[in-house]
VMD Tcl script that draws the C-alpha trace (Angstrom):
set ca {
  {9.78 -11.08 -5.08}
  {7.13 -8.17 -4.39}
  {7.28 -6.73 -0.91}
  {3.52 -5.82 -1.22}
  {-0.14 -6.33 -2.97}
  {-2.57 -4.11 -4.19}
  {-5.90 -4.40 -2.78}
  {-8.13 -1.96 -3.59}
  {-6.36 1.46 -2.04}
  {-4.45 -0.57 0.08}
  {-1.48 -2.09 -0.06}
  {-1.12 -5.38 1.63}
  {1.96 -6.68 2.93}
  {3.16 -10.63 1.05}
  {6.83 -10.74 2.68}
  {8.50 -10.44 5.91}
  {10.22 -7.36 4.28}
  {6.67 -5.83 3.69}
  {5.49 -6.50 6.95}
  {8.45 -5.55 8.48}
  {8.43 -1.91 7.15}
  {4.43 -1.42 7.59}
  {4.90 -2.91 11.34}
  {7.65 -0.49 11.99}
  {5.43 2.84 10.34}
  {2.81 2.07 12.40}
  {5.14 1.56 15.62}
  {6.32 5.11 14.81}
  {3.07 6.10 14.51}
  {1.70 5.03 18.00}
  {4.77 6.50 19.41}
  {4.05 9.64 17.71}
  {0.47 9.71 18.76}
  {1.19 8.85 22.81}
  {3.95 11.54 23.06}
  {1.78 14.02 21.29}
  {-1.08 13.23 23.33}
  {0.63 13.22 26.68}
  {1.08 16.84 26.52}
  {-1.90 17.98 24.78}
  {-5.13 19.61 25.92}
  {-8.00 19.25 23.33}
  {-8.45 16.98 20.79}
  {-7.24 19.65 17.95}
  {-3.61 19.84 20.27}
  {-3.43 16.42 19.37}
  {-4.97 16.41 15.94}
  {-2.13 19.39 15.06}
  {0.69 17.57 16.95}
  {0.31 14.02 14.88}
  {-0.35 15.62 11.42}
  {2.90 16.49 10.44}
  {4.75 13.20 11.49}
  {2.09 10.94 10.56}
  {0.71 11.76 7.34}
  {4.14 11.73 6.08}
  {5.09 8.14 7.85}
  {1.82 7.22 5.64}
  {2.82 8.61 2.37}
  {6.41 7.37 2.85}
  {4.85 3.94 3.40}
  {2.77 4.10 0.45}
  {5.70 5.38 -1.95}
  {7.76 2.46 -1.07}
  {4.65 0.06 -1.64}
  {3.61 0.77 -4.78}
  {7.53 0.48 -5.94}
  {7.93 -2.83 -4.20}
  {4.26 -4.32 -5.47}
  {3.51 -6.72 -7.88}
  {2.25 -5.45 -11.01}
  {-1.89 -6.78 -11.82}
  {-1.77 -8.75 -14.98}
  {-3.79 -6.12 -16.46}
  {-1.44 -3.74 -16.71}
  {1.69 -3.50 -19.09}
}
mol new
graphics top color blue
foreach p $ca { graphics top sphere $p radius 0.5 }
foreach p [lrange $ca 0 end-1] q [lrange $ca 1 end] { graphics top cylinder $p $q radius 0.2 }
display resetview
């Protein structure tokens, strides 16, 4: 059973798995964002802070959906 669907760029979750995963990146990523920001002083601080946790976060998300997806019919 696919975790995940392709919409367009997106992947959209289709299981709890799925939604489990893409609830818990973007958990971290809030987390990331408030801690970051608490100390900051400009909008760059926090713009250089969340970059190298949350980019990655995003990529590793991605990576794992587009294993986990269902294939479109038009592809082999």
């Amino acid at each position: 059973m696919p975790w995940f669907r392709r919409s367009g760029w997106f992947h959209v979750p289709v299981s709890a798995a799925g939604a489990l995963i893409t609830l818990g990146a973007l958990a971290f990523c809030v987390q990331v964002f408030l801690a970051v920001d608490r100390r900051s002083h400009s909008v760059t601080d926090t713009l250089y802070g969340v970059y190298p946790f949350i980019i990655p976060t995003l990529l590793l998300l991605d990576w794992v959906a587009s294993r986990t997806s269902a294939r479109p019919a038009h592809m082999p």
